[in-house]
C-alpha positions in Angstrom: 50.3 61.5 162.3 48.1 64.2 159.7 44.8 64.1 161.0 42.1 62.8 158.3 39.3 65.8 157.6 36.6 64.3 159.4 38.9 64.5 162.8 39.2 68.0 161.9 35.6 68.7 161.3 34.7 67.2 164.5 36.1 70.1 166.1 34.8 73.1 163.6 31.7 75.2 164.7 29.5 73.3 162.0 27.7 76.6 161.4 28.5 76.6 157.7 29.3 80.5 157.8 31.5 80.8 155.1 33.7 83.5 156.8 36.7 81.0 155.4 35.8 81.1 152.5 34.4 77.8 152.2 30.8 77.0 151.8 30.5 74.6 154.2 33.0 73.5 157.3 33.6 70.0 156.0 34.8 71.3 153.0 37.1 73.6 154.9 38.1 70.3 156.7 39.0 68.5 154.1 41.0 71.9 152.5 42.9 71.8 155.6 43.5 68.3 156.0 45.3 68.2 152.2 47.2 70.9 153.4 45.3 73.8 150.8 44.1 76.1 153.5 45.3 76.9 157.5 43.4 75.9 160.4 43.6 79.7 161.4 41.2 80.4 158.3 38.8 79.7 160.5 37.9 83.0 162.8 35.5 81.2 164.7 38.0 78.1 165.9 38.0 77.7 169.7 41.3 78.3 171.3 41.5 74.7 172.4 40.8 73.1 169.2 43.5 75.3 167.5 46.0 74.3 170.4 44.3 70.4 169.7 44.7 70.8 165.9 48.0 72.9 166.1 50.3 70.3 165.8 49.2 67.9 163.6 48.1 70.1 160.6 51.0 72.1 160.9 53.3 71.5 157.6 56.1 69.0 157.7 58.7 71.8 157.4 58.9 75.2 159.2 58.6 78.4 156.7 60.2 81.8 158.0 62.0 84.4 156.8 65.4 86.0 157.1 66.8 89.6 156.2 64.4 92.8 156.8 63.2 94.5 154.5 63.6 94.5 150.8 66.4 91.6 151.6 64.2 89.8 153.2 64.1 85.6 152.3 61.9 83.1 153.1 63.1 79.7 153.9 61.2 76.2 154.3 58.3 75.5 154.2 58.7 72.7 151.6 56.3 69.8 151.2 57.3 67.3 148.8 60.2 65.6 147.6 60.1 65.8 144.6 58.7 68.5 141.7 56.7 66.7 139.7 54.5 65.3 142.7 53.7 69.1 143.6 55.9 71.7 143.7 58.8 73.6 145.5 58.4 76.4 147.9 61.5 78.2 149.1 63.9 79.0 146.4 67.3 78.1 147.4 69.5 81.0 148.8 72.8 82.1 147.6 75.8 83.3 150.0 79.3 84.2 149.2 81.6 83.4 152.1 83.9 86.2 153.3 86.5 86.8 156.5 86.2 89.7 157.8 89.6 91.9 156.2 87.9 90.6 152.9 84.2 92.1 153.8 84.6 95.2 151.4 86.2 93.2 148.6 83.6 90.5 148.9 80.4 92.6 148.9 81.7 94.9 146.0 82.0 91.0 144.1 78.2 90.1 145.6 76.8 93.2 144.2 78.0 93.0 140.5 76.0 89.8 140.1 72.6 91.8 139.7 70.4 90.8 136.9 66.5 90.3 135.7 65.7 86.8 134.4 62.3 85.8 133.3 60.7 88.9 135.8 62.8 87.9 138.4 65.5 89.1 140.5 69.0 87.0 140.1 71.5 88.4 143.0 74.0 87.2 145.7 71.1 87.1 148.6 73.5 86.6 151.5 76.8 87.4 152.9 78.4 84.4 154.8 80.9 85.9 157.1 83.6 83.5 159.1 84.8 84.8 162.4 88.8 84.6 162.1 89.8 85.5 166.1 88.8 89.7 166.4 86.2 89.7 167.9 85.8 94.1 166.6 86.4 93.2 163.3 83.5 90.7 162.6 81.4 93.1 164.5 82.6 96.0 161.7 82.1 93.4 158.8 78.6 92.1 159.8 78.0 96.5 160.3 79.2 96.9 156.1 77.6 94.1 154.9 73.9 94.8 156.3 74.5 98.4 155.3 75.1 97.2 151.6 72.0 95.6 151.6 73.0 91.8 152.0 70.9 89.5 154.8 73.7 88.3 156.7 74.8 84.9 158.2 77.0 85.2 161.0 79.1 82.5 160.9 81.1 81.6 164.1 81.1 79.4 167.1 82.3 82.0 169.9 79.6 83.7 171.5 81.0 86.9 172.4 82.1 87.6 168.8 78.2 86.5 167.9 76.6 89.0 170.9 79.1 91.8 169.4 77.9 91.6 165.9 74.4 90.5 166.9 74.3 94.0 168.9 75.0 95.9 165.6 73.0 94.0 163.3 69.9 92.5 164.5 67.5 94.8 162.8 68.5 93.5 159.7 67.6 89.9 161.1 70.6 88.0 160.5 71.2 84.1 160.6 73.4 83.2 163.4 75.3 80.1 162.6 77.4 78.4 165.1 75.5 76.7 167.6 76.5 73.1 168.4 76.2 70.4 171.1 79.1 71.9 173.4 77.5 75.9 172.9 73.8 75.6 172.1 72.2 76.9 175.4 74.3 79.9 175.1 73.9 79.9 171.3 69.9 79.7 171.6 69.7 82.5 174.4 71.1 84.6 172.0 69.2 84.0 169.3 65.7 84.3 171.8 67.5 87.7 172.9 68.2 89.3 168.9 65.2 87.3 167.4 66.9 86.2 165.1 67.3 82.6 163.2 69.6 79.8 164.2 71.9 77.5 162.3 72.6 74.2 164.3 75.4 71.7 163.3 77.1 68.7 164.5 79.6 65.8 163.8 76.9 63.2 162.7 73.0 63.3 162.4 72.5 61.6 165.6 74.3 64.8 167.3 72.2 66.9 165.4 68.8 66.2 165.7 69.8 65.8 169.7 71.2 69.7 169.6 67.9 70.6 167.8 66.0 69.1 170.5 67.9 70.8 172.8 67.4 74.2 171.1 64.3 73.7 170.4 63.4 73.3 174.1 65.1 76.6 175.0 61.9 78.3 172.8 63.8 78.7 169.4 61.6 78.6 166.6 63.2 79.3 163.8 66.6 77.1 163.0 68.6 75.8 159.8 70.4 72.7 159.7 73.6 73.0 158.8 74.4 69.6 156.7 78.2 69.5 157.4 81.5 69.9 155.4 83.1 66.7 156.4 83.2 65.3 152.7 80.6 65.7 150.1 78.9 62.3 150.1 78.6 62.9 153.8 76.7 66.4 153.0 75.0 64.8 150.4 73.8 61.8 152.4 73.1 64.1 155.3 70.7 66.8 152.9 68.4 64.0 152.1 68.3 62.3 155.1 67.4 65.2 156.9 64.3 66.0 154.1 63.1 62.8 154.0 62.8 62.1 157.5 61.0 65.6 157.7 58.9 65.3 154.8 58.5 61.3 154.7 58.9 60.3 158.7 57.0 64.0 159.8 60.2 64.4 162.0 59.1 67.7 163.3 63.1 68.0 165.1 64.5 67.6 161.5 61.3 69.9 159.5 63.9 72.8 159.0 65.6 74.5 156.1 69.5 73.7 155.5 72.4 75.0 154.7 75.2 73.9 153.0 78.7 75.0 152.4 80.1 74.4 149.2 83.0 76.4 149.9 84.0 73.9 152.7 83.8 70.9 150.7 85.3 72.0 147.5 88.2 74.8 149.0 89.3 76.8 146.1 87.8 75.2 143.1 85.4 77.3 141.5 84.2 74.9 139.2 83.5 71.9 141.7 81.7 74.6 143.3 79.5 75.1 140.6 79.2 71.9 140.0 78.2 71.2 144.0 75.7 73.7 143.9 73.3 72.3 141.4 73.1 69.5 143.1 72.1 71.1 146.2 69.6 73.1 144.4 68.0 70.0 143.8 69.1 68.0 147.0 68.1 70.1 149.3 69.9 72.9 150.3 68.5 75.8 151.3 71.4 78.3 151.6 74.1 77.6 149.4 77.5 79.3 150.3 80.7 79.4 147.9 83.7 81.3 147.5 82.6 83.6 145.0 79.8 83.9 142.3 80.8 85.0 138.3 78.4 85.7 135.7 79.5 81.9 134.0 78.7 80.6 137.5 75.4 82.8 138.1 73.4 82.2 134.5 73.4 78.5 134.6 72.6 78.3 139.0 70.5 81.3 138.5 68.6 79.5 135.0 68.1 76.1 136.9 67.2 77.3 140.4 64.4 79.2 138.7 63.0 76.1 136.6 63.3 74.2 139.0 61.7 76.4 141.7 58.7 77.3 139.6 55.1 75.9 139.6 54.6 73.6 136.8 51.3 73.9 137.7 51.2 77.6 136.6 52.1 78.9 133.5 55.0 81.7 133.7 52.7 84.8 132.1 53.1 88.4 131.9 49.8 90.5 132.1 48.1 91.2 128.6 48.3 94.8 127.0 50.5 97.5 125.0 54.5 97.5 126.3 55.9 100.3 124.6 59.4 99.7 124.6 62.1 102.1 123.9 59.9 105.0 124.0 57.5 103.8 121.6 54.3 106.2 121.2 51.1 105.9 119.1 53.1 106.4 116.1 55.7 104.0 117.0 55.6 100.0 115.2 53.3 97.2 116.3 54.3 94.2 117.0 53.1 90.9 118.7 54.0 88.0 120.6 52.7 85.7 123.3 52.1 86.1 126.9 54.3 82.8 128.1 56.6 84.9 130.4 60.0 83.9 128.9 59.0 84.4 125.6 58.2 88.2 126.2 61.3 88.7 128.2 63.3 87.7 125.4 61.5 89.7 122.7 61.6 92.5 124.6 65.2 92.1 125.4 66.0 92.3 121.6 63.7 95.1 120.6 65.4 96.6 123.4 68.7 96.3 121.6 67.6 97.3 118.6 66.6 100.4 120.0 64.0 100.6 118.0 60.5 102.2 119.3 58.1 99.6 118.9 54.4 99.0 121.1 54.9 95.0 122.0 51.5 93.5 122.2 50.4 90.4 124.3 47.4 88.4 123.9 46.0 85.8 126.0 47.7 83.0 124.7 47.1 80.6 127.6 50.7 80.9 128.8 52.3 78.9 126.1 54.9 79.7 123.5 54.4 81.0 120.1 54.4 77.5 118.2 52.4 75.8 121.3 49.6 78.2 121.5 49.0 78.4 117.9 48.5 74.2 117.9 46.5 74.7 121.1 44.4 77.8 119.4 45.5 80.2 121.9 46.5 81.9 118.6 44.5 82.6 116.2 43.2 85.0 113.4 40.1 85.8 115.1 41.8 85.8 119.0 44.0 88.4 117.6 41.3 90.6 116.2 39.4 90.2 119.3 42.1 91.2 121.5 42.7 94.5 119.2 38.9 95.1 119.8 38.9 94.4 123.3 42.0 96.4 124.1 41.0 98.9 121.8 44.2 99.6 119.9 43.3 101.4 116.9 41.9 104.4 119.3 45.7 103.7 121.0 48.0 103.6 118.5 47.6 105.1 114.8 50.5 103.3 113.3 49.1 99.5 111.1 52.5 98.0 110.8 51.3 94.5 112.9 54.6 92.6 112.8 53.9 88.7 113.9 56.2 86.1 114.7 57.8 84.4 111.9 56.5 80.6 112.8 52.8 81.7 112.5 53.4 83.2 109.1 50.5 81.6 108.1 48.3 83.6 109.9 48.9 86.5 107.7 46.7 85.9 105.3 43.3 85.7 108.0 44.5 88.7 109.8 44.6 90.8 107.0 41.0 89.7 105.9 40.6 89.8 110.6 42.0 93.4 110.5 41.1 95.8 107.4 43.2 98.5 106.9 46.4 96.7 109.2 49.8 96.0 107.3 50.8 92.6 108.4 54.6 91.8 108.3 55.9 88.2 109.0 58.9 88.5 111.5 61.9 86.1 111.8 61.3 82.9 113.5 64.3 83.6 115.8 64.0 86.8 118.2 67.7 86.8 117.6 67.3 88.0 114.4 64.7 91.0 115.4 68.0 93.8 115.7 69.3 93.4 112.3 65.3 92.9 111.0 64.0 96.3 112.9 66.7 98.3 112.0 66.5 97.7 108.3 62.6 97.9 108.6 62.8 101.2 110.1 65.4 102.4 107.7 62.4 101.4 104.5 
């Protein structure tokens, strides 16, 4: 059971330092007690009230990481349910599976889907690779895929197969999935001895939370439940069972990331696949292997993973300034939009297929869209002026053309009176429309 904040105070230094960050410690207390700031903040914590404390402020979920270096994923960590009462942590991990004669086909396949959405990085994270008897070939597969630059999961049960390609992987920090009840203390040794993650599964849940008990008695920290593949409302039932018992029950035995295998469940069919994955973007998977991954299956997984993995606390934004796109230069066109993230990224896209130079400015607009920040009066006549002064364009860029987005045409008139001297020009209300609109603009 979370202790309340005055528990937590009772054992603070009550010196009121501020060397958290806090100004006083039952403040800090209370900031650790909602879950808003670690215990460890604290530098002056005794070691026995941090051992005392350790346990019950810890989060209801483990968070680590897999992969090394720039494939490196976090997992975990999650403390709520459901979005709306706060928000998610670990975005959901994609893995193609692969056998081992199929490694070099299967990564050349993983590494087409490679794409920017929204500032962020849409890509096959992991390679799930199935041991299929040769014990040299898995160990050469698991060697390819880490050297194309995909955080591996070893899939396999045998544990000579999993020392072999353990041995020639670790630094890459692998997932090892495979242990059960029948292999776990040899499973969990190995995964002390490459430090390095473990997947745990079972027939039933009953099975599994014993084996995780097990492991995590043999000093294995870091482990992912593996939900099964027995049929999907099994995997389904057994996703949420798992969270909520974590989350709901503070099951510390079952406060791990999980992983689910689509491709198990739904052999062959690319589309039930699909279909199987959003749900266990939302219910709760946090590895996600299938057969394959196509552009049709990635934009829609891709497009609702990152809505629904993003703060709707926070507004999506992109730093204010000049973007000059297409080689734009003081000469090049003006033109102006918001700074609500995925409204730049598509404006940009299309001036970027126009191929037209153009400087793209970005207010502060609060972080909403175009026709949402102009009700709000995020944008305005004079907050456009003021960012042209405050930025101090004109010294920047010589050309006047201004071009504003088409549903605030009726700013035009107040920003000519705003900006003497500036030639205002209403664009489409569609960024769709920009190519065809540049082109001809640049052409008068």
């Amino acid at each position: 059971m979370a202790l309340k904040g005055i528990d937590i105070f009772k054992l603070t230094p009550k010196t009121n330092c501020k060397d958290c960050g806090q100004p006083t410690c039952m403040a800090f207390a209370m900031k650790v007690a909602q879950g808003t700031v670690q215990i460890e903040k604290c530098p002056h914590m005794s070691a026995e009230a941090l051992d005392a404390l350790g346990e019950a402020t810890a989060p209801p979920m483990k968070s680590f990481r897999i992969g090394a270096r720039d494939e490196e994923y976090a997992l975990g960590g999650e403390t709520v349910l459901f979005r709306h009462d706060k928000t998610f942590v670990s975005k959901p991990l994609f893995a193609i599976s692969t056998a081992p004669d199929a490694a070099d086909t299967t990564i050349a396949h993983a590494c087409k889907i490679d794409y920017e959405r929204i500032g962020e990085r849409m890509c096959v994270e992991l390679i799930y690779l199935e041991y299929s008897g040769d014990k040299a070939a898995f160990a050469e597969a698991a060697k390819k895929v880490s050297a194309a630059g995909r955080t591996l999961v070893l899939a396999t049960t045998d544990a000579d197969a999993a020392k072999e390609a353990l041995a020639a992987t670790s630094d890459g920090k692998p997932l090892l999935n495979g242990a059960n009840p029948s292999n776990h203390e040899t499973f969990a040794a190995l995964a002390l001895e490459y430090g390095v993650a473990l997947g745990v599964t079972a027939d039933n849940l009953d099975a599994l939370y014993d084996t995780v008990r097990e492991v995590e008695k043999a000093g294995v920290k870091d482990i992912v439940l593996d939900v099964g593949a027995i049929s999907v409302k099994d995997a389904f039932a057994n996703a949420v069972q798992i969270r909520r018992a974590a989350l709901k029950s503070g099951d510390h035995s079952f406060g791990y990331p999980s992983i689910v295998n689509v491709s198990a469940l739904a052999p062959g069919d690319a589309r039930m696949q699909t279909a199987l994955a959003s749900v266990f973007i939302l219910k709760y998977g946090s590895i996600i292997v299938m057969d394959g991954m196509s552009y049709a299956q990635a934009l829609p997984l891709y497009g609702l993973r990152q809505n629904i993995f993003t703060d709707p606390q926070k507004p999506m934004t992109v730093e204010v300034g000049i973007y000059p796109i297409n080689g734009a230069d003081e000469n090049s066109l003006c033109a102006l939009t918001v700074d609500f993230a995925l409204t730049y990224f598509i404006v940009s896209g299309e001036i970027e297929r126009a191929g037209v130079p153009v400087n793209l400015l970005i207010p502060d607009a609060g972080g909403y869209s175009v026709l949402t920040a102009w009700a709000a009066g995020k944008l305005s006549a004079g907050s456009i002026a003021k960012f042209i002064k405050e930025e101090d364009i004109e010294s920047k860029i010589k050309n006047r053309n201004l071009l504003i987005p088409g549903k605030v045409a009726v700013l035009k008139g107040e920003l000519e009176e705003s900006l003497p001297g500036w030639k205002i020009v209403v664009a489409p209300n569609e960024a769709v429309s920009l190519v065809k609109f540049l082109k001809e603009f640049k052409a008068a």
